[in-house]
C-alpha positions, 0 to 999 in steps of 0.5 A: 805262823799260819797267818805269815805262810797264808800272806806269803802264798797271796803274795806269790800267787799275786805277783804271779798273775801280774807276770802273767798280765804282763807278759800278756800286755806284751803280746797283745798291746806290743803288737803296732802291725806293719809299718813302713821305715824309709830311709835316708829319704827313700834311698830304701823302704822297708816293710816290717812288723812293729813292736821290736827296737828298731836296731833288731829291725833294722838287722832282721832286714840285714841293715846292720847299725853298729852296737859294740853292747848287743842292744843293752843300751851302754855303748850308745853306739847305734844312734841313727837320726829319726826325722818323723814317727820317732816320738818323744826321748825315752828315759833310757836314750836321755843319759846317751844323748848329749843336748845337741843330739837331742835336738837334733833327732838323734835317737838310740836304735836299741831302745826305740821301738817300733811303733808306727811309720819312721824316716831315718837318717844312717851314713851310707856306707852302713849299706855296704855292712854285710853277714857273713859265716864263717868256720873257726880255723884256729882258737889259740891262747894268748894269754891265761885269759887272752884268745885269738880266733882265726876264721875262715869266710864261707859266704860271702867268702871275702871281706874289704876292710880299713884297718882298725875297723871291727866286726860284731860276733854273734854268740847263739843262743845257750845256756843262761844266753836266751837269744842270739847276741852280737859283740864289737870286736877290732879286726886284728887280720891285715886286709890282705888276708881278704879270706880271713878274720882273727879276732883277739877276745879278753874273758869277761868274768859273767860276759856272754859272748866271752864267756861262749868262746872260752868255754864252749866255742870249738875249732871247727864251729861255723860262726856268723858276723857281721861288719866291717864297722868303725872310723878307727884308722890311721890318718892321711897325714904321712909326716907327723909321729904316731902315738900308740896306746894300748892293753890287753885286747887293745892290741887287735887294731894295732896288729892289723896296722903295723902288719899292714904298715910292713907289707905297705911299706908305711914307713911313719914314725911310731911309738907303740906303748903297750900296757900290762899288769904282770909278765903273763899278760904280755903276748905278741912280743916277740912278733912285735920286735921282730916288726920293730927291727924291720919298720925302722921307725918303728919302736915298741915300748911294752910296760908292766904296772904290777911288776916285782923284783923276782920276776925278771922283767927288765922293761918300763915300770908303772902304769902305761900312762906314766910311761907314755908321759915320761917318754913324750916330751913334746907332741906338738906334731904329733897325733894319738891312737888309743885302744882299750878301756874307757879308764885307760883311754880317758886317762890317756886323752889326759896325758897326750892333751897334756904333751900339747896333742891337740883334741882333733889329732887324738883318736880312740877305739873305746871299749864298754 
């Protein structure tokens, strides 16, 4: 017994100055000095110090690259191309960089460091990303895990954005959330309403900024985001029909659209399939019906996957995929629009390929 509690303690004590050492390699080896980043071939220079991602850097200077994961290195979504100082591809960037992205100085901002001098590449229009605080006007429950925030702009006061484009929310510091952390969420406002943002947020069992809007977030509270970002967004094709797909949280782009659509006057044909497992999940039908009577081509089409015979429900049945291909008989003419999780999107992608959609005419806002 002596002998297991004396390993036990050398084995604690050892792993303890092992932390230390690293942690004191950290500090110590992890500091590169100052180094300069250009971009876009001097379009702006930047002097920073090294040692953080790039994508941290980058923002600490209020240069803001999409990333709907907060940095964690899932979403892929903040590839900026390093065309000098980059060094070779990390393990991590590997599985989120296809053979062409490879070879061509694509990188994963949130996992490359920022050791030494860099030239990178980013689409212009990421200088025209601004932060912005914001007051919670409204937090209103949708569903029983469903919440629309409404905010209000402080500074800047206004925001110009496409709809279907997003904005990342940043969730401060709290409890088991060490450090500040942005999400990707669609903007579910129409752009008329320049003053505002509402965000429409799913619970995610364990997920750190959902989990700060639902239990601690208050009406009242100042919030910082930054944006607008995305290529999400209708095409300029006025005459082909428009095939919506959407669930839960999904909905936001679609709302900003269709409410945009009406004050427009877009008068495109639609159909608006909108997926959910029971009745308790379904929100903004109502709203969405009246839109109907008043878009004349305009038709939405809300299904339930987990429906019973005692709930009343008297609408489409099955999962909205089933759905979307018993009603489309042909989309030869037509073009897709898909928001919501990678399962449902992929799944999707199928269905309309299968109704002769082709590839460059389906478009989709797909969560991780």
């Amino acid at each position: 017994m002596g002998t297991i509690l004396l390993a036990t303690l050398v084995t604690a004590a050892t792993a303890g100055v092992l932390a230390a050492l690293l942690v004191l390699a950290e500090r110590t080896l992890a500091n590169y000095g100052p180094c300069t980043i250009d971009i876009n071939q001097g379009a702006r220079t930047l002097e920073v110090q090294g040692g953080k991602p790039l994508l941290a850097t980058l923002m600490e200077q209020q240069i803001f690259i999409p990333s709907a994961c907060g940095g964690r290195g899932t979403c892929a979504y903040c590839k900026v191309k390093v065309t000098a100082g980059g060094g070779p591809l990390i393990p991590t960037e590997l599985t989120l960089l296809d053979d062409e992205e490879q070879k061509s100085d694509v990188r994963v901002s949130c996992q490359l460091k920022v050791r030494n001098d860099l030239a990178i590449e980013i689409p212009d229009e990421l200088f025209r990303v601004r932060q912005f605080t914001g007051v919670v006007e409204r937090i209103r429950d949708l569903t029983h895990d469903i919440k629309e925030l409404r905010i209000r702009l402080v500074e800047p006061d206004t925001i110009d954005f496409t709809p279907g484009q997003y904005v990342q929310l940043e969730a401060p510091a709290y409890g088991p959330n060490p450090e500040p952390v942005y999400r990707a969420y669609s903007i579910a406002s129409p752009p008329s309403d320049r003053s505002h943002v509402e965000l429409i947020i799913r619970l995610a069992p364990g997920g750190i900024c959902t989990t700060w809007v639902f239990t601690i977030l208050k009406e009242g509270d100042e919030v910082r985001l930054n944006g607008p970002y995305g290529e999400f967004r209708l095409s300029d094709d006025p005459a082909r029909e428009m095939v919506w797909i959407a669930g839960g949280s999904g909905m936001a782009p679609f709302w900003s659209i269709v409410r945009h659509m009406r004050e427009q006057g877009i008068d495109r044909p639609c159909t608006y399939f909108f997926g959910a497992v029971a009745r308790r999940d379904l929100f903004l039908i109502d709203e969405l019906e009246q839109l109907a009577s008043e878009l004349p081509r305009f038709r939405f089409v809300p299904a339930l996957s987990g429906a019973t015979e005692g709930d009343g429900w008297t609408g489409e049945k099955g999962l909205i995929t089933e759905v979307v291909d018993r009603h489309l008989a042909d989309g030869a003419d037509a073009e897709g629009y898909l928001c919501g999780s990678g399962g449902m999107i992929d799944a999707a992608v199928k269905v309309l390929a299968a109704k002769g959609i082709p590839e460059e005419r389906i478009h989709y806002d797909k969560f991780t």
